[in-house]
ZAMARGU-4260 file (C-alpha; in steps of 0.2 Angstrom, whole numbers, plus 5000, padded with zeros to 4 digits):
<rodrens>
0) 4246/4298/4654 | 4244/4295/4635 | 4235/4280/4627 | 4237/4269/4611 | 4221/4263/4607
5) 4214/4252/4593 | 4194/4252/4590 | 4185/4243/4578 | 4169/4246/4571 | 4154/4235/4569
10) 4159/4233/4550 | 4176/4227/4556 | 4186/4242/4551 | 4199/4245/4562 | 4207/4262/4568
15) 4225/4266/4580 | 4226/4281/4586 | 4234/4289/4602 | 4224/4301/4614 | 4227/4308/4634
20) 4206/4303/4637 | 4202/4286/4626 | 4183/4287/4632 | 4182/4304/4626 | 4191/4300/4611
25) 4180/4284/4607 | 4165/4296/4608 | 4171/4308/4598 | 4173/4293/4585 | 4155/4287/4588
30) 4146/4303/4589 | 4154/4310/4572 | 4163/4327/4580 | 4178/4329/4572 | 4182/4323/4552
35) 4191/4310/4551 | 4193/4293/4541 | 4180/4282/4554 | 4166/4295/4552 | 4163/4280/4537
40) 4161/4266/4548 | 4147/4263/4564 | 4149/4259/4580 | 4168/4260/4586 | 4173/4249/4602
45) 4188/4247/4611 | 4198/4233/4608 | 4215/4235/4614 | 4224/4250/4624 | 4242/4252/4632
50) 4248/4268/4643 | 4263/4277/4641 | 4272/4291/4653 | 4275/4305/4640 | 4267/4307/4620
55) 4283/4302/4612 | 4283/4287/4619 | 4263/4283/4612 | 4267/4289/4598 | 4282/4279/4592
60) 4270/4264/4598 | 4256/4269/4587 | 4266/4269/4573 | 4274/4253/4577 | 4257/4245/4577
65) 4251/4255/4561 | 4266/4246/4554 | 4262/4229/4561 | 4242/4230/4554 | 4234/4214/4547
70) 4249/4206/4552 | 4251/4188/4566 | 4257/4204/4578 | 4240/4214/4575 | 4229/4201/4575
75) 4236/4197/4592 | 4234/4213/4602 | 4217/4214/4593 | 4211/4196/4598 | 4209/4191/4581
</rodrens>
């Protein structure tokens, strides 16, 4: 399986990405391992996840939601 995920950090930055693992991936986030643009920001959680069957199928959702961000649709998946 693949995941979309969306953290968001205790600043309330928040991050999409897509992964095979999302509790390795979120501690990779947290602890710093890899460079990236949340090693800025504290903290990550999880806040929203779906599954897909194959990668190209997460990623055309990732960057549907990358498209949607700060918008009504985003704010919906996140909660907000």
């Amino acid at each position: 399986m693949y995941y979309v995920y969306i953290i968001k950090s205790k600043e309330g930055r928040f991050y999409t990405g897509s992964t095979q693992d999302i509790q390795k991936r979120l501690l990779q986030h947290n602890q710093k391992t890899f460079k990236c643009w949340t090693n800025r920001f504290n903290d990550w959680k999880l806040v929203y996840s779906e599954a897909f069957q194959t990668r190209t199928e997460a990623l055309i959702r990732e960057k549907q939601i990358k498209k949607m961000k700060g918008g009504r649709e985003f704010k919906k998946l996140v909660g907000s």
